[in-house]
N, C-alpha and C positions, 0 to 999 in steps of 0.2 A: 444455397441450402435447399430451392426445393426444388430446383431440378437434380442436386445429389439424391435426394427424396424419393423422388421420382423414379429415376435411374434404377438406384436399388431395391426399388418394388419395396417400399419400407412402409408401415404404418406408424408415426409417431408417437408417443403419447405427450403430453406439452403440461407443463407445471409452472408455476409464478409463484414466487418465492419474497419474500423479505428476510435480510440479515443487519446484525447489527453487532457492534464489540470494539474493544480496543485494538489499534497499531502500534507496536511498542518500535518506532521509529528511529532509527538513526543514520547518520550518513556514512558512508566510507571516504576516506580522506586520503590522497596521495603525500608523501613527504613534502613537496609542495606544496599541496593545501594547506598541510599544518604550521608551516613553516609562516604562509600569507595569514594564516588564522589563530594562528600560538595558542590552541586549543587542541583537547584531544575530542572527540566528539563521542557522547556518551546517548544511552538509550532515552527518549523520553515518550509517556503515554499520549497516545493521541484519539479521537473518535473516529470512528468507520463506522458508515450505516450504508443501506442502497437497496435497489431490488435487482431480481435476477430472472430468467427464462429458463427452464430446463425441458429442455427437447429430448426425451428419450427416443433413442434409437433400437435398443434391447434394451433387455434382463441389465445386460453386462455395459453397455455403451451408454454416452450419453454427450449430448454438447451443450455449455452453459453460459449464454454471453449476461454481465450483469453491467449495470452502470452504477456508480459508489460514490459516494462522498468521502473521501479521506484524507486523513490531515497529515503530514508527512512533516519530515524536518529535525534537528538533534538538541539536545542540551550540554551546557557547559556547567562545568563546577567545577573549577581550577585557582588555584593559588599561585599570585604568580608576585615575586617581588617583594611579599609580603602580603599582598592586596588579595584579596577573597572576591572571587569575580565569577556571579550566578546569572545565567541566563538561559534563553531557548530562541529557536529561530522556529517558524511554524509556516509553512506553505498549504494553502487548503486545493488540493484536486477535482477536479470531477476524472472520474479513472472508471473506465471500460475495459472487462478483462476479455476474455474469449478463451473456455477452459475447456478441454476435454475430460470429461470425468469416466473412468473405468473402474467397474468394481463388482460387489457379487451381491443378493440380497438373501436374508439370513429371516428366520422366525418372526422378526418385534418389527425388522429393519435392515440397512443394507449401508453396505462400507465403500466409502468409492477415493479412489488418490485423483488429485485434482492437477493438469497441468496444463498450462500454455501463457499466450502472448498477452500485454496490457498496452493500456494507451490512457496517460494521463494531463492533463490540460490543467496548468495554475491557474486557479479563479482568480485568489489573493493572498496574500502571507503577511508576516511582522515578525520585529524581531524580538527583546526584551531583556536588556544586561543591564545587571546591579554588579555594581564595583563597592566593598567594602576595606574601607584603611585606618585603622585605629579608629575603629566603632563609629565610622561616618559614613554613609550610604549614600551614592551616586545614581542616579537610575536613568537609564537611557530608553526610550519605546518608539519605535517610528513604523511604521506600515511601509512594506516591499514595493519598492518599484519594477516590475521586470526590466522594463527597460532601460531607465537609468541605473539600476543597481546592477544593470548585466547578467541579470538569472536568467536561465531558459524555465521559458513556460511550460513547456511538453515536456514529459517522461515517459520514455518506451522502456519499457520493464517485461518483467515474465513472472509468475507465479504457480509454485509446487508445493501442494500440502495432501492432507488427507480429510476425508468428511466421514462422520459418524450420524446416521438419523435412523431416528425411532418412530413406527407408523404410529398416530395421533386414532386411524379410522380409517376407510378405507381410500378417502381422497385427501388427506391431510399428515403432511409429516414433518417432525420436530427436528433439527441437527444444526450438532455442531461442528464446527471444521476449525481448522489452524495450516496458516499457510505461510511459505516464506516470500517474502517480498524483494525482487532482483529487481534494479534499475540499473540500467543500459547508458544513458544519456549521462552526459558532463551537463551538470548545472551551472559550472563557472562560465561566462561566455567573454570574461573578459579577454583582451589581447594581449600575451606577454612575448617580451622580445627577450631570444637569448635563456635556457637550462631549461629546465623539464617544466611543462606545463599542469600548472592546478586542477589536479580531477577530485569531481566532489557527484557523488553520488547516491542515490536513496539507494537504503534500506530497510526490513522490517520486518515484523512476525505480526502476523495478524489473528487474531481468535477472535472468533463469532459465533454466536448461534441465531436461528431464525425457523420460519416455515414457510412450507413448500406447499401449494394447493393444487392436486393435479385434477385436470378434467380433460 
């Protein structure tokens, strides 16, 4: 970065940022996965919080690498048999994105669409299903193993959304953003012999608001 810097005879301007908001999380599932999981995998709310860097390049440019806390993972709520069977799987990340932000600035503030590459690392996760049958409650809860349960820990993803901020003053500014969450990575890492292999994959929309402190 700073010999691009450099190169381009550029003077940056450099901003630090906090955001925070919900992931409305879920996984994508292969007919295989469903098939291993007899669930359909449904949205469920999770927290995101982090801080971020914004390197302005221009007016119009900008590069934004953040590091996050975010909780990823799906819920269930299926009837199956009879049986009334509520749960969620919850994996918590540290997720580093690396975003190109382009956009224009306006009067109050300035509008930029947000894209690029992520990298996520499971800290830890759990699971938590309740099975109900003629008004008797089961309850299952255990803590992830990666490695025995055969999760992968990383997630290589990508994220595209849009940011909305309103100047605060003249080195402080308010925004919100929403972005969608594409993950890359098969989570299953188990081994199967023989038809189509289980892909189980994050996804998500993320909304947040935060501030940007530039000096």
């Amino acid at each position: 970065m700073l010999l691009f810097l450099s190169g381009a005879n550029l003077s940056a301007q450099i901003g630090i940022g906090l955001r925070g908001g919900l992931n409305f999380a879920n996984w994508s599932l292969n007919d295989a996965a469903k098939d291993e999981f007899v669930f359909d995998a449904k949205s469920a709310n999770s927290l995101l919080f982090g801080a971020l860097l914004e390197i302005r390049l221009s007016q119009n440019l900008a590069i934004q690498p953040e590091v996050n806390y975010i909780q990823k993972g799906t819920k269930i709520d299926e009837t199956i048999l009879g049986a009334v069977v509520k749960g969620r799987y919850t994996i918590n990340y540290l997720e580093v994105p690396l975003l190109l932000k382009a956009g224009v600035g306006f009067g109050i503030g300035r509008f930029d669409v947000l894209l690029g590459p992520s990298f996520g690392y499971g800290l830890n996760g759990k699971y938590k299903i309740t099975t109900t049958v003629s008004g008797i409650e089961d309850t299952v809860e255990e803590d992830l193993d990666f490695e025995e349960d055969e999760i992968s820990r990383t997630d290589l993803g990508a994220q595209v959304g849009a940011s909305l901020g309103l100047n605060l003053g003249s080195t402080t500014r308010f925004f919100v953003d929403g972005r969608y969450l594409l993950g890359f990575s098969n989570l299953d890492k188990h081994e199967h012999v023989g038809g189509e292999d289980p892909s189980v994959k994050n996804r998500g929309v993320a909304l947040t608001a935060g501030l940007i402190f530039s000096f």
